[in-house]
C-alpha positions, 0 to 999 in steps of 0.5 A, spaced: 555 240 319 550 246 320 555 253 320 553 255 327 553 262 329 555 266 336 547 263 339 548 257 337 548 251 341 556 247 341 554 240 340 559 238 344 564 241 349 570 244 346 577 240 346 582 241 340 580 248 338 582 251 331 581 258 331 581 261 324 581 268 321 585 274 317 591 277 320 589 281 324 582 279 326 584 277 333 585 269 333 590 269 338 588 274 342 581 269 342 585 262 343 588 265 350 581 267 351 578 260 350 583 256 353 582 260 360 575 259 359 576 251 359 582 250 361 585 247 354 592 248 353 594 254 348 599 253 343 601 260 338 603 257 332 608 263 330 612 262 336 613 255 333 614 257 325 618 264 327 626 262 329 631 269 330 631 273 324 624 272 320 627 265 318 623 258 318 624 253 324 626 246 321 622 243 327 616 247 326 613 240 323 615 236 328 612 240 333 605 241 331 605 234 329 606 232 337 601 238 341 596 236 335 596 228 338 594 232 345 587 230 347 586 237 349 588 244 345 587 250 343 591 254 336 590 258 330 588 255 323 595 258 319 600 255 315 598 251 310 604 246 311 600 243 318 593 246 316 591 239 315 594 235 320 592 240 325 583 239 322 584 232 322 585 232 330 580 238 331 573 238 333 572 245 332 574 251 328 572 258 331 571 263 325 573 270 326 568 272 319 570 280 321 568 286 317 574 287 313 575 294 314 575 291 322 581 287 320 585 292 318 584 297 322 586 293 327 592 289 323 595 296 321 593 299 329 597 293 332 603 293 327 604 301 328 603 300 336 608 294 335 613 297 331 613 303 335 615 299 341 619 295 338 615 289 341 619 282 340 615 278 338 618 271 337 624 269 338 628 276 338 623 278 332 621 285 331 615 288 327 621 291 321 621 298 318 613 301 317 617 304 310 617 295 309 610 295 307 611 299 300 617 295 298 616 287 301 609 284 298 610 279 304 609 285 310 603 284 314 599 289 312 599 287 305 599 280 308 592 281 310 589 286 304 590 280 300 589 274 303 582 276 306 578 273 300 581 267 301 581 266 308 574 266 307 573 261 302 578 256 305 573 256 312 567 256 308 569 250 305 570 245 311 563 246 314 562 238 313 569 237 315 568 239 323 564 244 327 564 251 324 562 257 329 562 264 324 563 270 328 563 277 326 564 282 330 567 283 336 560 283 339 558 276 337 565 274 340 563 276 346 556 273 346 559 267 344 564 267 349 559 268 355 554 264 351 553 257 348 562 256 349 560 259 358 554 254 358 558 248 355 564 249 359 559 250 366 555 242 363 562 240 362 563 242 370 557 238 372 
């Protein structure tokens, strides 16, 4: 299957969506924005993995492993334990191939801002300490520095598997939006 780019036509009207890209590169925020454009349920995969104190929720599995059965979604491609299961049902991954400099600028905007405001996440967690960032190699931000590369190689290697959109910049997010993903969803409508 052909990479397709923000003008490209979709060959199909979008049902089970993956959307994939680094920390910080704005997959959630794209996933509530796709399933308010086509009325597809929204799943956020942290609040199903994250249980109270950063701890992993034993039903995580089970429960990607249902909604993924569903005719109609919308989620982010991480987590390499449901990855596979969750692209086997998906017809379209939406990649968000931003500049790296984007990326962590926005992770290290939204983690201070987070932080700062001690914004419960999932299930009672908050951001830790910022100081955590020197001495947890797991903290977000070192997260994301060092999986970059490897984000990218691992979409790149699905083109064949499903339709692949490549969006790069917030421009081409909203061209696509108000494009071929708008047009699809009025034919759709029809």
């Amino acid at each position: 299957m052909p990479l397709l780019g923000p003008a490209d036509p979709l060959p199909h009207a979008p049902r089970r969506v993956l959307v994939a890209g680094n920390a910080g590169s704005g997959k959630s925020t794209l996933c509530t924005r796709i399933a308010e454009l086509h009325d597809l349920r929204r799943v956020e995969l942290d609040s199903l993995y994250w249980g109270p104190q950063w701890t992993p929720r034993p039903e995580f599995r089970d429960e990607v492993a249902a909604f993924a059965q569903d005719e109609t979604w919308v989620t982010e491609f991480q987590y390499n334990e449901v990855r596979r299961s969750l692209l086997a049902r998906a017809d379209t991954l939406v990649w968000l191939d931003h500049p790296f400099a984007m990326v962590m600028g926005r992770l290290v905007s939204r983690t201070v801002r987070r932080r700062a405001r001690r914004v419960e996440l999932w299930n009672g967690n908050q951001e830790p300490s910022l100081w955590s960032a020197f001495t947890d190699p797991e903290h977000i931000l070192r997260w994301g520095w060092k999986t970059y590369r490897r984000n990218r190689t691992r979409v790149l290697a699905l083109v064949d598997e499903v339709v692949v959109v490549r969006l790069r910049g917030q421009g081409q997010v909203e061209r696509w939006l108000a494009g071929p993903l708008a047009s699809v969803g009025q034919e759709r409508a029809r």
